[in-house]
N, C-alpha and C positions, 0 to 999 in steps of 0.2 A: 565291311568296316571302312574298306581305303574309298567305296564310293563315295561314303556317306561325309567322308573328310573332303573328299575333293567338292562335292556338292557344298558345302558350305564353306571352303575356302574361296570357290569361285561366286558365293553369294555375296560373299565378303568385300570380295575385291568389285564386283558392280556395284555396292551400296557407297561404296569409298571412291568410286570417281568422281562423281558429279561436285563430292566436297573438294577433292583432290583441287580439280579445274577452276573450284573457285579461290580455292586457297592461295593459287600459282596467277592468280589475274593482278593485276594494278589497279588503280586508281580510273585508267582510259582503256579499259578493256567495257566489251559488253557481253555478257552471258547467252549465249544460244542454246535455249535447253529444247529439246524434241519427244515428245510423247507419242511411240508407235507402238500400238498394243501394251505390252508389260514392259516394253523397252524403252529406257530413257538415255536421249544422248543428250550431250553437254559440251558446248566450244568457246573460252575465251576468243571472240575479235578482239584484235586491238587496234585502237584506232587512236594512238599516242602520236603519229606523223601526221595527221589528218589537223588541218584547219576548220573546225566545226560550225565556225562562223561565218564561213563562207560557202555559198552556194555550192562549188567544186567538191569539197571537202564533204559536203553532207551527200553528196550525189556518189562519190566514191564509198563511203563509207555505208552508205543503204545496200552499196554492190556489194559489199563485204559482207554483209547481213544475211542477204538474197542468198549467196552461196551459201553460207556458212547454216544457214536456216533447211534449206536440201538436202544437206550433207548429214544432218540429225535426224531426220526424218526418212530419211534411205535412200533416195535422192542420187542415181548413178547418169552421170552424162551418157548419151550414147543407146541407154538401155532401150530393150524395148518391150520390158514390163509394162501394162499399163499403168495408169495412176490410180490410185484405186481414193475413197472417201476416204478410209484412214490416212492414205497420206496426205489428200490435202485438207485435212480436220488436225494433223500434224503441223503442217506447213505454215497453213493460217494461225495458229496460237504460238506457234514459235518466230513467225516475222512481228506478229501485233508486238509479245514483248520484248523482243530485241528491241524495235523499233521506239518504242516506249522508254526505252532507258537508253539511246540515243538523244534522243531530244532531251532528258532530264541530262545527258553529259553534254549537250550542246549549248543549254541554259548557264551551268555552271563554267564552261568555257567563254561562252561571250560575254 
């Protein structure tokens, strides 16, 4: 019985991050969401200091992205896991929409 509680208290609380993360974003954040296997991870960036108008500003903030995109996907500095096609079938769909909703916040800034 106390599994079967913890198993769905812990189901609970993964199905309530990803809203959590977006709940807790602004207006100049961008969502990092990462799909690896049944696992889903989720990063407000923000990119509220960032001048998006400007060259610098988008170049720092893509760097923000780059990290932040690795980081959901499983993505360990140093490791020396290989990389395998799920992560970068990960990597790839979670930079294309970051990336995507940068530019739609870059539009609305300049």
């Amino acid at each position: 019985m106390i599994n079967k509680t913890l198993v769905a208290l812990a189901a609970t609380f993964t199905l309530a991050l990803p809203g959590a993360a977006m709940a807790g974003s602004n207006d100049m954040d961008v969502i990092v969401d990462g799909n690896s296997g049944a696992t889903t991870r989720t990063i407000a960036v923000s990119v509220a200091d960032l001048n998006l108008a400007s060259a610098n500003g988008m170049r720092r903030a893509d760097s923000r992205l780059i990290r932040a995109s690795k980081q959901v996907c499983g993505y360990v500095n140093g490791s020396i896991i290989p990389v395998t096609d799920d992560y970068r079938t990960c990597y790839g769909s979670a930079i294309e929409g970051a990336r995507s909703d940068l530019n739609t916040l870059a539009q609305r800034q300049g």
